[in-house]
N, CA, C and O atoms as a Tripos MOL2 file, in Angstrom:
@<TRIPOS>MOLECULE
protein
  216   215    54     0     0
PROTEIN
NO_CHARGES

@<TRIPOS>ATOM
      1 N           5.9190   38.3070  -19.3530 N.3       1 UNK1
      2 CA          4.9820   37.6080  -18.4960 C.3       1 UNK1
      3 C           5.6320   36.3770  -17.8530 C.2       1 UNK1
      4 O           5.1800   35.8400  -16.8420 O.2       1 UNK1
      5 N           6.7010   35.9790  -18.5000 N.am      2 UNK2
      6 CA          7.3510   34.6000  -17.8840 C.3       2 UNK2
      7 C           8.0490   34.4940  -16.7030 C.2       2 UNK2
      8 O           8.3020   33.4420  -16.1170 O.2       2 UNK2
      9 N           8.4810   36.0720  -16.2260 N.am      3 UNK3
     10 CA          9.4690   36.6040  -15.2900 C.3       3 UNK3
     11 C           8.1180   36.8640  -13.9660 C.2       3 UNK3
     12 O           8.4250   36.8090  -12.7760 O.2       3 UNK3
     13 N           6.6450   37.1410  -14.4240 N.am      4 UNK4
     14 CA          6.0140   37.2080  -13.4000 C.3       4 UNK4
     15 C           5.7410   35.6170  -12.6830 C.2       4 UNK4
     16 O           5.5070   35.3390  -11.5060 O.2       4 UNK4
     17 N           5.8520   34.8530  -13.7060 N.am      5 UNK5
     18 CA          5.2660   33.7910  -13.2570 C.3       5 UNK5
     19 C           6.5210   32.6330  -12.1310 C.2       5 UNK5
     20 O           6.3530   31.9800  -11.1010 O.2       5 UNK5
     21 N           7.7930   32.9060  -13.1050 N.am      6 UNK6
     22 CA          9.1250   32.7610  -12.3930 C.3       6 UNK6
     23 C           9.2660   33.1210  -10.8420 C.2       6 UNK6
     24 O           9.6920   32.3480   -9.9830 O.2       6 UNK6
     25 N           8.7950   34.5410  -10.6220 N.am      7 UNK7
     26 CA          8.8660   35.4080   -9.4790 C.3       7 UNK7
     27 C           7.8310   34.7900   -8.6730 C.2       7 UNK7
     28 O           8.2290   34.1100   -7.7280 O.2       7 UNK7
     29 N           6.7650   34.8760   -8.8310 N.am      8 UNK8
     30 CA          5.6450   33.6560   -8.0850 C.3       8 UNK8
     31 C           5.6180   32.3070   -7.6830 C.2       8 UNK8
     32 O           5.1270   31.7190   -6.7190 O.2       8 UNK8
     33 N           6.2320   31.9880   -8.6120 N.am      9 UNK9
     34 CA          7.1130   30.5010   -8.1080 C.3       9 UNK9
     35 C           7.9410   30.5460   -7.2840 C.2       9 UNK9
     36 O           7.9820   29.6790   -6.4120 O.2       9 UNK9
     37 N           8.7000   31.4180   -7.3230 N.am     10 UNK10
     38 CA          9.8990   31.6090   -6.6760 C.3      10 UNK10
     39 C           9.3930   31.6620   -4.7260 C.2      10 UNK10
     40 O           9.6690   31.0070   -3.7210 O.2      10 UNK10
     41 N           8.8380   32.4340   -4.9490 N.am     11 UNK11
     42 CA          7.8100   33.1750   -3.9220 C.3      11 UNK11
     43 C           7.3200   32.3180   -3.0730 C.2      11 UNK11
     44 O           7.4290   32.3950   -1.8490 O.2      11 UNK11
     45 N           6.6540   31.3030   -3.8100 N.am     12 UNK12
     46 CA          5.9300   30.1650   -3.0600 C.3      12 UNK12
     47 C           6.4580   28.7750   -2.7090 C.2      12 UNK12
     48 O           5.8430   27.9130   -2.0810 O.2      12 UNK12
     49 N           8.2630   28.6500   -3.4430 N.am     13 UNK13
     50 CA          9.3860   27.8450   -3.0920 C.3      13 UNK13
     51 C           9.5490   28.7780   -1.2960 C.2      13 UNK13
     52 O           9.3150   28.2050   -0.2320 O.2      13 UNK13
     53 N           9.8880   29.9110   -1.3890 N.am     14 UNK14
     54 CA         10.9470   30.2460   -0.4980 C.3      14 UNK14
     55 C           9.3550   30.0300    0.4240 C.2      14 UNK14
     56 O           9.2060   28.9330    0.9630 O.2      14 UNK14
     57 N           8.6150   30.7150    0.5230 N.am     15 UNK15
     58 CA          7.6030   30.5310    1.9080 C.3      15 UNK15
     59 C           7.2400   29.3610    2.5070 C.2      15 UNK15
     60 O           6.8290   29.2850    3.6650 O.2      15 UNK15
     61 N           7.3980   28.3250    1.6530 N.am     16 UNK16
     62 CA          6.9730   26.8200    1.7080 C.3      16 UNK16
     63 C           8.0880   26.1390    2.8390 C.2      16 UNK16
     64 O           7.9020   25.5200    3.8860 O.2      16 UNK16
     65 N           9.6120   26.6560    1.9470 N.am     17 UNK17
     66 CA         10.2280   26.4730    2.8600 C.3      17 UNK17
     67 C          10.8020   27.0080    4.2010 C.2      17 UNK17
     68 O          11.2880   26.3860    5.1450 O.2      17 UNK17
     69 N          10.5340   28.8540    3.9450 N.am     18 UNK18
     70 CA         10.2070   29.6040    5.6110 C.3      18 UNK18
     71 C           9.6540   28.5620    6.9840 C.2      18 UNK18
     72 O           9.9700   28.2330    8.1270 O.2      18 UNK18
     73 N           8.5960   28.3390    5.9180 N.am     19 UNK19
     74 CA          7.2130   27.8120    7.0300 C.3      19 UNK19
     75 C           7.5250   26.0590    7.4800 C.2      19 UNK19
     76 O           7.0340   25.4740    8.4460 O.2      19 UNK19
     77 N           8.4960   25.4810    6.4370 N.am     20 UNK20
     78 CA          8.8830   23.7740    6.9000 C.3      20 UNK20
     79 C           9.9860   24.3060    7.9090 C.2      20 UNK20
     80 O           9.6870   24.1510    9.0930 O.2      20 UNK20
     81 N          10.8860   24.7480    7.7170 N.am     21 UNK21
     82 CA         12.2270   25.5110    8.8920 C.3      21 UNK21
     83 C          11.3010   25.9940    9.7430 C.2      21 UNK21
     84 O          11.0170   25.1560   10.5980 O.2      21 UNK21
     85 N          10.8680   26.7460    9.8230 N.am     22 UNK22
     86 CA         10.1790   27.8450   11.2180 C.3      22 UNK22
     87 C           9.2760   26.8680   11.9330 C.2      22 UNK22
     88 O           9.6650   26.8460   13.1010 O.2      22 UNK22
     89 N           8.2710   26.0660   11.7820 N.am     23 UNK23
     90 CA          6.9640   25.1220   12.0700 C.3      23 UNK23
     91 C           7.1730   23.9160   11.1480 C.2      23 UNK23
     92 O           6.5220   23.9140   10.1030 O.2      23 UNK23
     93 N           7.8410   23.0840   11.3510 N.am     24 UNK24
     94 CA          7.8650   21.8880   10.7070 C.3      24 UNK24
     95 C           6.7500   20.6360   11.8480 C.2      24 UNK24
     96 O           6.8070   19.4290   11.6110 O.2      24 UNK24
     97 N           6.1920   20.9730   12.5550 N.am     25 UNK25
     98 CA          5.2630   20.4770   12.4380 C.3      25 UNK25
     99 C           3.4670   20.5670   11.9350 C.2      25 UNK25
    100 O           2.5920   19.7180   11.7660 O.2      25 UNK25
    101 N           3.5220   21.9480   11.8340 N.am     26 UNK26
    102 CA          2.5180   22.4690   11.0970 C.3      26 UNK26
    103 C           2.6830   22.0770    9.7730 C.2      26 UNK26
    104 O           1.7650   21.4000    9.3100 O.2      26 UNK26
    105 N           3.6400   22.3380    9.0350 N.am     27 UNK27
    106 CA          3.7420   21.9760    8.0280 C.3      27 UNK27
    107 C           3.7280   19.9600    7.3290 C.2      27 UNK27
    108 O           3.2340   19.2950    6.4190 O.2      27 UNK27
    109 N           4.5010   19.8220    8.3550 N.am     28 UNK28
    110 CA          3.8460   18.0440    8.4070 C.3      28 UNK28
    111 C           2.2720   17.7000    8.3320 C.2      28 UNK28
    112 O           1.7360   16.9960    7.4760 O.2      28 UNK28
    113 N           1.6050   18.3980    9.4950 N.am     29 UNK29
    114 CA          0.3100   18.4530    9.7190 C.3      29 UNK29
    115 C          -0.3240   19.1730    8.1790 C.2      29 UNK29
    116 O          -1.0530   18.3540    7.6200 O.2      29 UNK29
    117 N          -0.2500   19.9650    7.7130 N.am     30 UNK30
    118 CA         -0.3060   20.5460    6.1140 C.3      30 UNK30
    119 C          -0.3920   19.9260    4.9590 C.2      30 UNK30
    120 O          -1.2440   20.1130    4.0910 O.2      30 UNK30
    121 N           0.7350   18.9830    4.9430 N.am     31 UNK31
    122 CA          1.0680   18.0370    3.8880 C.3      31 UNK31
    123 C           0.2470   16.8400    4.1830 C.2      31 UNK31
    124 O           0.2250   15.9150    3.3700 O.2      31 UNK31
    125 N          -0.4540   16.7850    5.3250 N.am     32 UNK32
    126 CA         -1.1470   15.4950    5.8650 C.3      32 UNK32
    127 C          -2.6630   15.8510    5.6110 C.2      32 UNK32
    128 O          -3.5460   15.0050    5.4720 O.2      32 UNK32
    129 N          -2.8040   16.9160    5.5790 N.am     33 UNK33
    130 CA         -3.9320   17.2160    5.0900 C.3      33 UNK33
    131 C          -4.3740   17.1120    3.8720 C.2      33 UNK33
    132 O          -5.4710   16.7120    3.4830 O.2      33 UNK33
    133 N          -3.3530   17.5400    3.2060 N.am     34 UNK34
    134 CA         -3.4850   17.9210    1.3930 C.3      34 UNK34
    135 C          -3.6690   16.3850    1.0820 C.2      34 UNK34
    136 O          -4.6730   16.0940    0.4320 O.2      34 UNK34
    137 N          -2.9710   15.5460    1.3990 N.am     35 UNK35
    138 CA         -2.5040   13.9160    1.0850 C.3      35 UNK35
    139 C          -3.9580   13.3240    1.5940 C.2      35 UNK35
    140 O          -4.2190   12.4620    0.7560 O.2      35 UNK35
    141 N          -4.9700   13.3600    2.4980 N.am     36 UNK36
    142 CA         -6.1690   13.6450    3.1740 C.3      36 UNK36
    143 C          -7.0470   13.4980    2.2600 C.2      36 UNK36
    144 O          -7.5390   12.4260    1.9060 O.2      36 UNK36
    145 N          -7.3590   14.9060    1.7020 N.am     37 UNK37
    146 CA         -7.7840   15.3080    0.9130 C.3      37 UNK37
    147 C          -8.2530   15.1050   -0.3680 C.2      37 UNK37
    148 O          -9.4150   15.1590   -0.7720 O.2      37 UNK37
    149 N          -6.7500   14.7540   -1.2510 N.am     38 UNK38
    150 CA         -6.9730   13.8860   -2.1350 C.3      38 UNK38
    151 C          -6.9890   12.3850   -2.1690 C.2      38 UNK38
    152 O          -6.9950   11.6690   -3.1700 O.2      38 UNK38
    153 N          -6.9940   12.0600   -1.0140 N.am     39 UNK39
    154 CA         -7.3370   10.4840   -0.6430 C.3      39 UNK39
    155 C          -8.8620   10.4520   -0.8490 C.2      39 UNK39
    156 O          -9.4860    9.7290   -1.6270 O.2      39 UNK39
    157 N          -9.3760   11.4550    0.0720 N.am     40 UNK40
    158 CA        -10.7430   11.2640    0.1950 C.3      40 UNK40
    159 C         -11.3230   11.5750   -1.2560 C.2      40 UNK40
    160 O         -12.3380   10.9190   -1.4890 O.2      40 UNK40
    161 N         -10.8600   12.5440   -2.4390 N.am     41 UNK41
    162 CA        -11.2030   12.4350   -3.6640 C.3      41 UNK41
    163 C         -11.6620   11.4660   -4.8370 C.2      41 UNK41
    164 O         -12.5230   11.4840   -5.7170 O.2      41 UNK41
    165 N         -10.6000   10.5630   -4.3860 N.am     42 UNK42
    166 CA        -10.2580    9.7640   -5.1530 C.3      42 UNK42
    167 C         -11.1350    8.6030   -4.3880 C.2      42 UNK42
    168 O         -11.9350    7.9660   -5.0720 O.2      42 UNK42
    169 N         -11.0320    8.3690   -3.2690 N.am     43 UNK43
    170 CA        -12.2060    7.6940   -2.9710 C.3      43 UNK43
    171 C         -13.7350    7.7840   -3.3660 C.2      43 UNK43
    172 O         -14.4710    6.8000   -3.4520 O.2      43 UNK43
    173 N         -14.2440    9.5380   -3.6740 N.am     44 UNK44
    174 CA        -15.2850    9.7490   -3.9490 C.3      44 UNK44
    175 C         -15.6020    9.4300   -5.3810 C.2      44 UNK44
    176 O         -16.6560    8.9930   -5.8440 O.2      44 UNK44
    177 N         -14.4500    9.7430   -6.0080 N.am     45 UNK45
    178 CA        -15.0150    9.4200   -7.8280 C.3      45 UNK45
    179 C         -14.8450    7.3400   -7.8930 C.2      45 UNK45
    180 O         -15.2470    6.4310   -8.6190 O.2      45 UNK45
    181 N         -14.2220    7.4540   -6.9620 N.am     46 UNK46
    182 CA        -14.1460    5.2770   -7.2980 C.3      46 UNK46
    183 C         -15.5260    5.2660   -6.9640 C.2      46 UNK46
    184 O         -16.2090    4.7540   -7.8500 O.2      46 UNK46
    185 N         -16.5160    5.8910   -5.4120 N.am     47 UNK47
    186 CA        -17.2230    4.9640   -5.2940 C.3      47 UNK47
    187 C         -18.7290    5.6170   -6.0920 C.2      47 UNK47
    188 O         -19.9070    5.3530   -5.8550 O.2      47 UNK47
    189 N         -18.1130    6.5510   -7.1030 N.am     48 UNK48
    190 CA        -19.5760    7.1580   -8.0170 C.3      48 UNK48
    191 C         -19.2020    6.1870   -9.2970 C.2      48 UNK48
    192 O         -20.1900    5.6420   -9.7890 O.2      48 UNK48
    193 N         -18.2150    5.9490   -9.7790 N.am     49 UNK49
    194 CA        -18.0140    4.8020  -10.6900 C.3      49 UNK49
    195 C         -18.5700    3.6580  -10.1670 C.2      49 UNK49
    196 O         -19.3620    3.1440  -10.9570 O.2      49 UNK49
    197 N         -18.4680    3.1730   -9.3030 N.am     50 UNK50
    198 CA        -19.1240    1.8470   -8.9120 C.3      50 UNK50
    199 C         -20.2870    1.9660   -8.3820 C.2      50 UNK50
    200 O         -20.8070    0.9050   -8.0370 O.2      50 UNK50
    201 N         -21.0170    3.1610   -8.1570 N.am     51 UNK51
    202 CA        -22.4010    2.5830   -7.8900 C.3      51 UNK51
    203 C         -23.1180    2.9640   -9.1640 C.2      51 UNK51
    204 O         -24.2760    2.5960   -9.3570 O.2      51 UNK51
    205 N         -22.2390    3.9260  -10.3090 N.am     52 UNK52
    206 CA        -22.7090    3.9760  -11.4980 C.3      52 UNK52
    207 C         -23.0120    2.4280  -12.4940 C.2      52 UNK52
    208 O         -23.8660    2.0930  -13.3150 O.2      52 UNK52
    209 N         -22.0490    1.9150  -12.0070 N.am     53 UNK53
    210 CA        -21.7060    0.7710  -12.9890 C.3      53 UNK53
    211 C         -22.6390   -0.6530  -12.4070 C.2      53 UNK53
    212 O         -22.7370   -1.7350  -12.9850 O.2      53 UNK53
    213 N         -23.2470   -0.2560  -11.1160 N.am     54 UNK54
    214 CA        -24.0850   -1.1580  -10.6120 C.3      54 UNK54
    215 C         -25.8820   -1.1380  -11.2580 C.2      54 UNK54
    216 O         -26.7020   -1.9490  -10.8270 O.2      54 UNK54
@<TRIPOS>BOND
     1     1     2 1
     2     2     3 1
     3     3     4 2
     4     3     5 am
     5     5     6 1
     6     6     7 1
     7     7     8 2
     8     7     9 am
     9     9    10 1
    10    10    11 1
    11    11    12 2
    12    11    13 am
    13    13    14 1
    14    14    15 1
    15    15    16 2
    16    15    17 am
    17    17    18 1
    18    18    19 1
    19    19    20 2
    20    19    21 am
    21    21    22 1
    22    22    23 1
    23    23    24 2
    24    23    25 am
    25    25    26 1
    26    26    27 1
    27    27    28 2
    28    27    29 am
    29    29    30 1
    30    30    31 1
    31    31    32 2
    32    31    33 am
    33    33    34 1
    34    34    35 1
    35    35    36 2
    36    35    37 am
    37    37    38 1
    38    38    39 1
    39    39    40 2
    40    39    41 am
    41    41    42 1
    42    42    43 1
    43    43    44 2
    44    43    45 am
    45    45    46 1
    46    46    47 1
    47    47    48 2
    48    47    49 am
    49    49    50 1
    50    50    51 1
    51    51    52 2
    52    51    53 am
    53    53    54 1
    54    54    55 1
    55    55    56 2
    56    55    57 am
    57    57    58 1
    58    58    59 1
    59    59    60 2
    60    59    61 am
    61    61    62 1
    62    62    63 1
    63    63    64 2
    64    63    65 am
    65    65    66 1
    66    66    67 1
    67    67    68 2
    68    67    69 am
    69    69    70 1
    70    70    71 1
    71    71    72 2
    72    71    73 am
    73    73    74 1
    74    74    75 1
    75    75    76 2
    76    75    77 am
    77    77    78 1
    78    78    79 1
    79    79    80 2
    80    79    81 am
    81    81    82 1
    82    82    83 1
    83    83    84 2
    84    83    85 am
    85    85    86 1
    86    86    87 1
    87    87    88 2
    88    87    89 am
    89    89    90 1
    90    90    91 1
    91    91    92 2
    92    91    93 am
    93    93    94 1
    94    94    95 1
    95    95    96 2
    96    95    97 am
    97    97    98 1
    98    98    99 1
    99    99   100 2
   100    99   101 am
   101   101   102 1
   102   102   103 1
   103   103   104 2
   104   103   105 am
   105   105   106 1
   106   106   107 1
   107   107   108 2
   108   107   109 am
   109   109   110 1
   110   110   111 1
   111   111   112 2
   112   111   113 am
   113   113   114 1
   114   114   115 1
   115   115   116 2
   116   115   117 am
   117   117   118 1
   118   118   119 1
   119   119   120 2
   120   119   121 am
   121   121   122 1
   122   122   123 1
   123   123   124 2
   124   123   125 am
   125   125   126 1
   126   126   127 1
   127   127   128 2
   128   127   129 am
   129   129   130 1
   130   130   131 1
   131   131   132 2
   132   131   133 am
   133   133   134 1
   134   134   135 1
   135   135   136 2
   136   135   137 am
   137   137   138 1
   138   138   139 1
   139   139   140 2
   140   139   141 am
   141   141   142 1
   142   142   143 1
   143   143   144 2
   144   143   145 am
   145   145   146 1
   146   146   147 1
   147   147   148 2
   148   147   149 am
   149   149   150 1
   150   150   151 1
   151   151   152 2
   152   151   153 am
   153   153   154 1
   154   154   155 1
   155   155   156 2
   156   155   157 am
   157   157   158 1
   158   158   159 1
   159   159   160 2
   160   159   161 am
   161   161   162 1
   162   162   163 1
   163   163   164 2
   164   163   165 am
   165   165   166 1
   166   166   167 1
   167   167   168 2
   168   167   169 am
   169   169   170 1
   170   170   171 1
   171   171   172 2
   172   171   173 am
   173   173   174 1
   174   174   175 1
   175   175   176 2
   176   175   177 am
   177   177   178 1
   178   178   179 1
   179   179   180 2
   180   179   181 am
   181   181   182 1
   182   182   183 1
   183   183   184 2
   184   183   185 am
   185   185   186 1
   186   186   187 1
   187   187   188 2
   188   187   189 am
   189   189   190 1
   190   190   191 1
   191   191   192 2
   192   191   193 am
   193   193   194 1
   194   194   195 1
   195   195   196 2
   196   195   197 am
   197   197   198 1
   198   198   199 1
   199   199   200 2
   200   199   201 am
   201   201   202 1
   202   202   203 1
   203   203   204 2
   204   203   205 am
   205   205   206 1
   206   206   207 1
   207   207   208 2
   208   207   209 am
   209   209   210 1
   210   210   211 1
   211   211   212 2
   212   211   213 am
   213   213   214 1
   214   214   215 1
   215   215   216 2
@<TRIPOS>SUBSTRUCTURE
     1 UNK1         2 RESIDUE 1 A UNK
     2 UNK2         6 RESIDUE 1 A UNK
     3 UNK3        10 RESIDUE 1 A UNK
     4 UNK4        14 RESIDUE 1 A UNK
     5 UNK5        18 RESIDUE 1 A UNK
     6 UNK6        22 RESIDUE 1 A UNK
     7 UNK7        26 RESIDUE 1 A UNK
     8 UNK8        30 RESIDUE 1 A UNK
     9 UNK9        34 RESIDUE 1 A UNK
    10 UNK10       38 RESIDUE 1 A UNK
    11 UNK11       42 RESIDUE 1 A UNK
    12 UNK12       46 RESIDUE 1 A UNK
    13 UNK13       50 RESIDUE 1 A UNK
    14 UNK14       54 RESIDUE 1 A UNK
    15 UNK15       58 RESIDUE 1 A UNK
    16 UNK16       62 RESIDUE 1 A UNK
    17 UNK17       66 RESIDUE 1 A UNK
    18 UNK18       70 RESIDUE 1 A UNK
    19 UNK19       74 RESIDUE 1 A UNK
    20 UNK20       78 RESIDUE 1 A UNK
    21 UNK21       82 RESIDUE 1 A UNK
    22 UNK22       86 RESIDUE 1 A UNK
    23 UNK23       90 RESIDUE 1 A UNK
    24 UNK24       94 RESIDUE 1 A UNK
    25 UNK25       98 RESIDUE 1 A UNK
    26 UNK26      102 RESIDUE 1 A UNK
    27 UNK27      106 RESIDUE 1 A UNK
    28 UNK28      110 RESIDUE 1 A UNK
    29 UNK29      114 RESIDUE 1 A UNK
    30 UNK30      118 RESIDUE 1 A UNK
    31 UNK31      122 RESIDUE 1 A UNK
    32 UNK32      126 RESIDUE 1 A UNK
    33 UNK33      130 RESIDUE 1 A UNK
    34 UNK34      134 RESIDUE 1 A UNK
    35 UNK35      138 RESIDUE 1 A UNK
    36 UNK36      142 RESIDUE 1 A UNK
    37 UNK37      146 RESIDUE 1 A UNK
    38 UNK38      150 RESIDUE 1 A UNK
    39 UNK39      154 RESIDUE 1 A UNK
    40 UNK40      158 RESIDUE 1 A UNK
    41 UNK41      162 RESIDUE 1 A UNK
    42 UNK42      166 RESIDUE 1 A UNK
    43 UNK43      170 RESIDUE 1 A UNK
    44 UNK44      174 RESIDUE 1 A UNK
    45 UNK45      178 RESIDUE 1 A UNK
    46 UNK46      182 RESIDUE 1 A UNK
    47 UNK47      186 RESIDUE 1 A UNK
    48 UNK48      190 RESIDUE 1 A UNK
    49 UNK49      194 RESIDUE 1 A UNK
    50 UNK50      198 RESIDUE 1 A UNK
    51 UNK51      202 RESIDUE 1 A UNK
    52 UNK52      206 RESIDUE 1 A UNK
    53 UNK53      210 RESIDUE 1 A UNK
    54 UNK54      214 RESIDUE 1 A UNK
């Protein structure tokens, strides 16, 4: 099972980097999203802690 999981990794190294070489601005735009994303997360649990704590 370790060789499937190896191979899947592997998989999602090489496409990651297909797709930064081939469209490196999509992929900028991608990573700007994800970074986005968990910005806005982390904003949401600060401001349920603080209106909890109010």
């Amino acid at each position: 099972m370790k060789w499937v999981k190896r191979i899947a990794i592997g998989l999602v190294v090489g496409f990651a980097l297909f797709y930064t070489i081939t469209r490196p601005e999509d992929a900028a735009n991608a990573v700007q999203g994800a970074f986005a994303a968990v910005w806005g997360a982390i904003e949401a649990v600060g401001t349920f802690f603080t209106s909890l704590a109010s």
